[in-house]
C-alpha positions as CSV (number, residue, x, y, z in Angstrom):
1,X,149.0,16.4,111.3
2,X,147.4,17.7,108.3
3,X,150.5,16.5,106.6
4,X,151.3,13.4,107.5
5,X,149.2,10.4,106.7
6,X,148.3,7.4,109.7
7,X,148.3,7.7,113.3
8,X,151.2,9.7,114.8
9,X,152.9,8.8,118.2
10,X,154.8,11.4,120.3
11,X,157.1,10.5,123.0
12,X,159.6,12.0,125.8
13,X,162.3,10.0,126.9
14,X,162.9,9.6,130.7
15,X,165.4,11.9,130.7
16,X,163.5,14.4,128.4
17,X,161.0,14.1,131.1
18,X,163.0,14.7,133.8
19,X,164.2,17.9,132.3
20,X,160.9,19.5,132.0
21,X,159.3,18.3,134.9
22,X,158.2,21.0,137.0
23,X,159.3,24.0,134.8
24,X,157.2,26.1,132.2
25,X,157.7,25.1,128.5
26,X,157.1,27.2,125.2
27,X,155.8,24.8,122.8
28,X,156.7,25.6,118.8
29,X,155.1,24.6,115.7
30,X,156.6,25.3,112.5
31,X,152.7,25.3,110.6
32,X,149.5,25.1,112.7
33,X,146.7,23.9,110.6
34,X,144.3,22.2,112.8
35,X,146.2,22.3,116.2
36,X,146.3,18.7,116.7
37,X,149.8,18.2,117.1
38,X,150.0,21.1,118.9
39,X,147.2,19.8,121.3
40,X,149.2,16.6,121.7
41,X,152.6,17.7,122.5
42,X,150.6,20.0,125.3
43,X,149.1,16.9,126.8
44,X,152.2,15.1,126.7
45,X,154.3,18.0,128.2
46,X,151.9,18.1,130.8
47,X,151.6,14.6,131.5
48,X,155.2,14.7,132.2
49,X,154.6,17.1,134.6
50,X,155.5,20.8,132.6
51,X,153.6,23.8,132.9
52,X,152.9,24.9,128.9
53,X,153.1,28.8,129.7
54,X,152.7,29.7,126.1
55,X,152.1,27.9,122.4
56,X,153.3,29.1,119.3
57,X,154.2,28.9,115.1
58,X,155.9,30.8,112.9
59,X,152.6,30.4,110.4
60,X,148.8,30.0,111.4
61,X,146.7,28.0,108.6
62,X,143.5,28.4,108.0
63,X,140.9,28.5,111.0
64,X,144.4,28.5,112.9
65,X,144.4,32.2,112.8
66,X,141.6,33.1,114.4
67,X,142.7,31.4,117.4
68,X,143.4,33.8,120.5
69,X,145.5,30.8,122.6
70,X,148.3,30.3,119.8
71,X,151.3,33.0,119.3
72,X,152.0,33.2,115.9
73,X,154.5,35.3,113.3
74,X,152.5,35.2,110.0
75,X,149.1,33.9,108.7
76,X,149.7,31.3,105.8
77,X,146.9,32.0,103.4
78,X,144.6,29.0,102.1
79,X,144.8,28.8,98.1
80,X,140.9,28.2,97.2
81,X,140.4,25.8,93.7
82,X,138.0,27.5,91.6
């Protein structure tokens, strides 16, 4: 995350797993800057055996935008220093 500072670990519990394994999962993002959370929660659903049938945010950062595999509600402008 753009936001957070260190390494960041994700994790399903096994009943968290067994809930999704086998189904298709929307994955949501409040903010999308670089897509690396995103990317990870994807591999993690997966890993646990969920289809990800579709990704989304409410707001698409930057480069974020452009992106044609991401649903999202609302671009979030980047404020440029002069």
């Amino acid at each position: 995350s753009i936001t957070t500072m260190g390494k960041q670990k994700l994790y399903l519990s096994a009943s968290d797993v067994a809930l999704i394994r086998g189904k298709k999962v929307l994955l949501v993002d409040d903010v999308i800057s670089t897509g690396g959370s995103m990317k990870a929660l994807k591999e993690l659903a997966e890993k646990a055996g969920a289809q990800v049938c579709c990704q989304a945010a409410i707001l698409a950062e930057g480069d974020a935008a452009k992106r044609d595999d991401i649903v999202f509600l609302e671009e979030l402008p980047l404020l440029e220093a002069e």
